[in-house]
One Martini backbone bead per residue (centre of mass of N, CA, C, O) as a GRO file, in nm:
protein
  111
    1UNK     BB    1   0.048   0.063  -0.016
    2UNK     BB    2   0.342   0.274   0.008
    3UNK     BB    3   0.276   0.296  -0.305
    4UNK     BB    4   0.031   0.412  -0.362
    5UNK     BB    5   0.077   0.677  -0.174
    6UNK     BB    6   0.348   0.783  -0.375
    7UNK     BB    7   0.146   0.790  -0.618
    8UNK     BB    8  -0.044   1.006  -0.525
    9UNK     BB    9   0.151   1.233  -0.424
   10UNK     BB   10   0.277   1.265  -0.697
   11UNK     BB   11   0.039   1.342  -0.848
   12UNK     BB   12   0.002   1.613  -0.672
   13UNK     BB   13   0.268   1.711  -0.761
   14UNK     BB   14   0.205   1.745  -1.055
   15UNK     BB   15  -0.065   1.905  -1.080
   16UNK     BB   16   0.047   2.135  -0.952
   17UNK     BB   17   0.306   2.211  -1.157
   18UNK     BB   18   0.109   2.235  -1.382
   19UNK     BB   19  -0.103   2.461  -1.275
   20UNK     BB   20   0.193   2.648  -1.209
   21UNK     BB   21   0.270   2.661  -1.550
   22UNK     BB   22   0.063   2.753  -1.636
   23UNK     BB   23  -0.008   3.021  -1.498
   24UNK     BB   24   0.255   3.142  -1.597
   25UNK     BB   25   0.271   3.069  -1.942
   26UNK     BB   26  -0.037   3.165  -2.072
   27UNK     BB   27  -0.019   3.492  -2.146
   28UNK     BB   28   0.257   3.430  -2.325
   29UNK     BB   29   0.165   3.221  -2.503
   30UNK     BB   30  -0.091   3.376  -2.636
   31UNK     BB   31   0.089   3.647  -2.770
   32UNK     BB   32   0.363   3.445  -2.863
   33UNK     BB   33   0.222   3.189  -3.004
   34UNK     BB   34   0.168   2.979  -3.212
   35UNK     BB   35  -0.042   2.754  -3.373
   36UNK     BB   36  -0.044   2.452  -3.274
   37UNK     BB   37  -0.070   2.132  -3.339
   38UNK     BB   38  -0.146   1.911  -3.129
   39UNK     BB   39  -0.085   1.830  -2.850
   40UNK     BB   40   0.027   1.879  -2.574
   41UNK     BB   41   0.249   1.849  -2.282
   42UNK     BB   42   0.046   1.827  -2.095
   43UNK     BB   43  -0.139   1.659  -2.188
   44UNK     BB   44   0.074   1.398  -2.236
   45UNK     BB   45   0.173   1.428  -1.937
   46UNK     BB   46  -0.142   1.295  -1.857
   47UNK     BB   47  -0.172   1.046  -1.982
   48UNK     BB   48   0.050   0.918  -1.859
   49UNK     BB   49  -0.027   0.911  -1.582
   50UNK     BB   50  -0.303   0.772  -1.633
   51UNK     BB   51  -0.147   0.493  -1.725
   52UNK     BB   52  -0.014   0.451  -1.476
   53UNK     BB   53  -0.269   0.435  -1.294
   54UNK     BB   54  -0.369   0.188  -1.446
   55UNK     BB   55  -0.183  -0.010  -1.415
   56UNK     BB   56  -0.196  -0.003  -1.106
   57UNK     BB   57  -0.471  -0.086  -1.071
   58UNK     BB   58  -0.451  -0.369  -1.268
   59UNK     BB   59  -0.298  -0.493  -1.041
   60UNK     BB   60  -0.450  -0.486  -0.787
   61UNK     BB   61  -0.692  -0.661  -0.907
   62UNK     BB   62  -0.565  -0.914  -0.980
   63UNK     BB   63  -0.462  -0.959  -0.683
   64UNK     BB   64  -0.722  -0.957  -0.562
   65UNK     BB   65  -0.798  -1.208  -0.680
   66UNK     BB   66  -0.603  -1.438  -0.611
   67UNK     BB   67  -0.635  -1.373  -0.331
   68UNK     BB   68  -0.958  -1.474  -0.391
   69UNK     BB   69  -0.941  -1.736  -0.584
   70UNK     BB   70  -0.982  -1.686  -0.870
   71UNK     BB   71  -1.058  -1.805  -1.153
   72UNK     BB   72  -0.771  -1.759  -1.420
   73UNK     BB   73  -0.543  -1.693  -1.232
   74UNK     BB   74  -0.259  -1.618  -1.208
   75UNK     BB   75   0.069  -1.561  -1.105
   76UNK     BB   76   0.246  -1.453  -1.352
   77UNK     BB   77   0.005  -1.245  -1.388
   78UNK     BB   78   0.074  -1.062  -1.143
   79UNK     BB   79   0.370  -1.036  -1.177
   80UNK     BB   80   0.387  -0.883  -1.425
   81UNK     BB   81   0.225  -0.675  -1.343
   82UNK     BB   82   0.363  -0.585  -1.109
   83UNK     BB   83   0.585  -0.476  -1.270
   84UNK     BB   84   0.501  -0.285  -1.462
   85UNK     BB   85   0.408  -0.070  -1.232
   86UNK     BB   86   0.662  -0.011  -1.119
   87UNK     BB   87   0.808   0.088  -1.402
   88UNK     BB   88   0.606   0.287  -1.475
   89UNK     BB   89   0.643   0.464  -1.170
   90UNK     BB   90   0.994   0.450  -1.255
   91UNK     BB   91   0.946   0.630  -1.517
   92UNK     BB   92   0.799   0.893  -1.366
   93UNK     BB   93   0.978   0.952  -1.143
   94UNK     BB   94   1.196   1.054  -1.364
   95UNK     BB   95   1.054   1.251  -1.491
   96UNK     BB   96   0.968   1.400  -1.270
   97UNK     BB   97   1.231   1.483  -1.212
   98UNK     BB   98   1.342   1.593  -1.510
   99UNK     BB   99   1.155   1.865  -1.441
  100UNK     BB  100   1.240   1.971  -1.213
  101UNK     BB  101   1.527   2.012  -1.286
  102UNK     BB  102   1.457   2.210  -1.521
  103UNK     BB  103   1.293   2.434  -1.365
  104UNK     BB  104   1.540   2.513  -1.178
  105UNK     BB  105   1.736   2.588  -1.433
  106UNK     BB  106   1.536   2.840  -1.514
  107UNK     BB  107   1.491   3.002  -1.246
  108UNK     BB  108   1.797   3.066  -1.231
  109UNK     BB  109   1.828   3.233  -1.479
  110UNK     BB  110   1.905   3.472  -1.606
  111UNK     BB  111   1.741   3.774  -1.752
   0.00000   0.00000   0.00000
């Protein structure tokens, strides 16, 4: 359960930042930035967060049958899944660091 609280944490911190770096740039952005097609990074990188959501409830939920003994339930995919969601949660924790980090890198820039 330690991993899910974790990951609740990070998601309510990834939140905050993005919508304080919205309210930031987005006045900036609306008079200086032409039109571009496709998702934005906001749009993208909120995809993912929800991706790593869904593995991790899917893990869950899988574990959950098994230990109730539901028929169909292997343990080898219990495995699987709970690997994946594992590997999902710290790869998003690296970009989350790794945003963390470019965002402190441009706060010191002189103007």
């Amino acid at each position: 359960m330690s991993q899910g609280i974790e990951f609740n944490r990070l998601m309510l911190e990834m939140r905050a930042m993005q919508t304080d770096a919205m309210a930031r740039v987005k006045p900036a952005a609306v008079t200086q930035t032409p039109a571009v097609s496709g998702p934005s990074f906001a749009d993208m990188l909120g995809q993912a967060v929800n991706k790593v959501n869904e593995t991790q409830q899917a893990s869950n939920q899988l574990a959950n049958a098994f230990e109730m003994g539901q028929s169909g339930v292997d343990l080898t995919d219990v495995m699987i899944a709970s690997q994946k969601a594992s590997v999902s949660f710290q790869a998003m924790t690296q970009v989350r660091n790794k945003l963390v980090q470019a965002y402190q890198d441009i706060m010191q820039m002189p103007v």
